[in-house]
C-alpha positions as CSV (number, residue, x, y, z in Angstrom):
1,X,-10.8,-29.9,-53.8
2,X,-13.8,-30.9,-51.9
3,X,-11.7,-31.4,-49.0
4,X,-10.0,-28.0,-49.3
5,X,-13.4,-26.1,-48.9
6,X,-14.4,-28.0,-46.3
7,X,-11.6,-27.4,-44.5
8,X,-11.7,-23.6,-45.1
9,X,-15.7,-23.4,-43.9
10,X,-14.5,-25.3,-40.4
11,X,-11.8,-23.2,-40.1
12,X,-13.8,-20.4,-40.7
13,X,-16.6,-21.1,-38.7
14,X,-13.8,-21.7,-36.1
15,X,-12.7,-17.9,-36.1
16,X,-16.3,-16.8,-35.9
17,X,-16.5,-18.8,-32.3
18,X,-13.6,-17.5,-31.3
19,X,-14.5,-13.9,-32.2
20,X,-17.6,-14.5,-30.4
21,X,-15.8,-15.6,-27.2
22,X,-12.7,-12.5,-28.2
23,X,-16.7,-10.3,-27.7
24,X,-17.7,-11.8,-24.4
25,X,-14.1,-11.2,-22.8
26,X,-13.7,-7.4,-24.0
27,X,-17.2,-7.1,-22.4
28,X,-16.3,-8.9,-19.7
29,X,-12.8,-6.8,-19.5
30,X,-15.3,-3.5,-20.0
31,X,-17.4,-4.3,-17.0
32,X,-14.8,-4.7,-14.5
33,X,-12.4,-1.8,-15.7
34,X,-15.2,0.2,-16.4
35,X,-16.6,0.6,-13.4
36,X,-13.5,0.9,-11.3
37,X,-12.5,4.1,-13.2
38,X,-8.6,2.2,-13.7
39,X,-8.2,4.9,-17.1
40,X,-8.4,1.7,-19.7
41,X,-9.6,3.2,-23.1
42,X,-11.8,1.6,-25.2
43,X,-9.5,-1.0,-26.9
44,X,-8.7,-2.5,-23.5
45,X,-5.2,-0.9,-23.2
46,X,-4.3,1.6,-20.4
47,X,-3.4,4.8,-20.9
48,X,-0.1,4.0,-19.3
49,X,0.6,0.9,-21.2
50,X,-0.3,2.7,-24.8
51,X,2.9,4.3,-24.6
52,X,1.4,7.9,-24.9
53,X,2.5,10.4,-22.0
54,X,1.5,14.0,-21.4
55,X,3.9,16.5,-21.3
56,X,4.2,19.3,-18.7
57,X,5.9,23.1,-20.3
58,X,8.9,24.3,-19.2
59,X,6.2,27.1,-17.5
60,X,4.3,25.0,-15.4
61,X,6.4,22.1,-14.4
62,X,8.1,25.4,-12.7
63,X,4.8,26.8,-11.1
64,X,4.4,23.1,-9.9
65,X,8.2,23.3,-8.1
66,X,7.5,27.1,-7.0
67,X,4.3,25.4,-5.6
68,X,5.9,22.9,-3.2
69,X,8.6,24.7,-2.3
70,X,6.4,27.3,-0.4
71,X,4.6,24.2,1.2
72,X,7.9,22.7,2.1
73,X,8.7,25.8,3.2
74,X,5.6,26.6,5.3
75,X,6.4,23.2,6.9
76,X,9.6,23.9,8.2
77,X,8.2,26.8,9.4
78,X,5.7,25.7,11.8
79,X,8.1,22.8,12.5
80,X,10.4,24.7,14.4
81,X,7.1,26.6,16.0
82,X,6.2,23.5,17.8
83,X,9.2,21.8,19.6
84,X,10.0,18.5,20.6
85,X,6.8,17.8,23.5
86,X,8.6,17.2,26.8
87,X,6.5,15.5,29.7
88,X,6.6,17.3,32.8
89,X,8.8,16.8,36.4
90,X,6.0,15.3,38.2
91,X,5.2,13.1,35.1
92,X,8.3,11.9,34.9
93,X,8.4,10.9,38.7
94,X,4.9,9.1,38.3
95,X,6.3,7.2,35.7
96,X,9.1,6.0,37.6
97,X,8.0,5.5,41.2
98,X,5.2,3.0,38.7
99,X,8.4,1.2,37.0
100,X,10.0,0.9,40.0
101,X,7.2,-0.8,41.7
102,X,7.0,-2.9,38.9
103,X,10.3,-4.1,38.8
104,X,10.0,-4.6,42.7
105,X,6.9,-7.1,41.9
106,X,9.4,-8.9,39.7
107,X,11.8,-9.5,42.1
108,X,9.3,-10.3,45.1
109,X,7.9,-13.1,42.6
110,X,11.5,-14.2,41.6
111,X,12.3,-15.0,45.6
112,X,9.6,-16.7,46.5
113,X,10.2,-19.0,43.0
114,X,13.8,-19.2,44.6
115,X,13.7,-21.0,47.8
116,X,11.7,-24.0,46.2
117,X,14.0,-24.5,42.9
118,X,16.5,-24.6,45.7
119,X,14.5,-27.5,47.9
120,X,14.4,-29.5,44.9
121,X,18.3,-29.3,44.1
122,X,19.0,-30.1,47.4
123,X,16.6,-33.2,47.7
């Protein structure tokens, strides 16, 4: 019997340190959800992990719709308004006289790299 109660008291003093550290965690747990604003209610579980959901009326999940349909609406709108933006003539010739001379730098480098790969193969 002796055995029996001492086995209870360690067992017992057992779940008081463990209740102790279960304190120090949910603090611990508080302080860094806490802060952060993530929504965690005061037993540690979120909001969206409770299993608890608001739910919109008929009413206003149709002002909602009504709502972004006019802004998908006033989107299209000035959409169309705006165009595709084009680059002018001369813009267009800048660019390409600049590519061409490019691409003529290429090919001026690639000869002169020519004529000495062509020296060696002939050595």
């Amino acid at each position: 019997m002796a055995n029996f109660v001492r086995v209870v008291a360690q067992l017992q003093a057992e779940r008081g340190r463990l209740e102790q550290d279960l304190r120090k965690l949910v603090q611990a747990i508080t302080a860094l959800t806490g802060s952060s604003g993530s929504g965690a209610t005061t037993r540690g579980r979120s909001k969206r992990l409770s299993g608890t959901r608001s739910r919109l009326s008929p009413e206003a999940r149709e002002r909602i719709a009504a709502a972004q349909r006019a802004r998908w609406a006033k989107a299209r709108a000035t959409k169309g308004q705006k165009g595709r933006r084009r680059l002018s003539p001369a813009a267009r010739n800048r660019i390409a006289a600049a590519q061409r001379a490019r691409w003529a730098k290429v090919r001026q480098q690639k000869l002169r790299k020519e004529p000495a790969s062509q020296q060696k193969k002939a050595a």
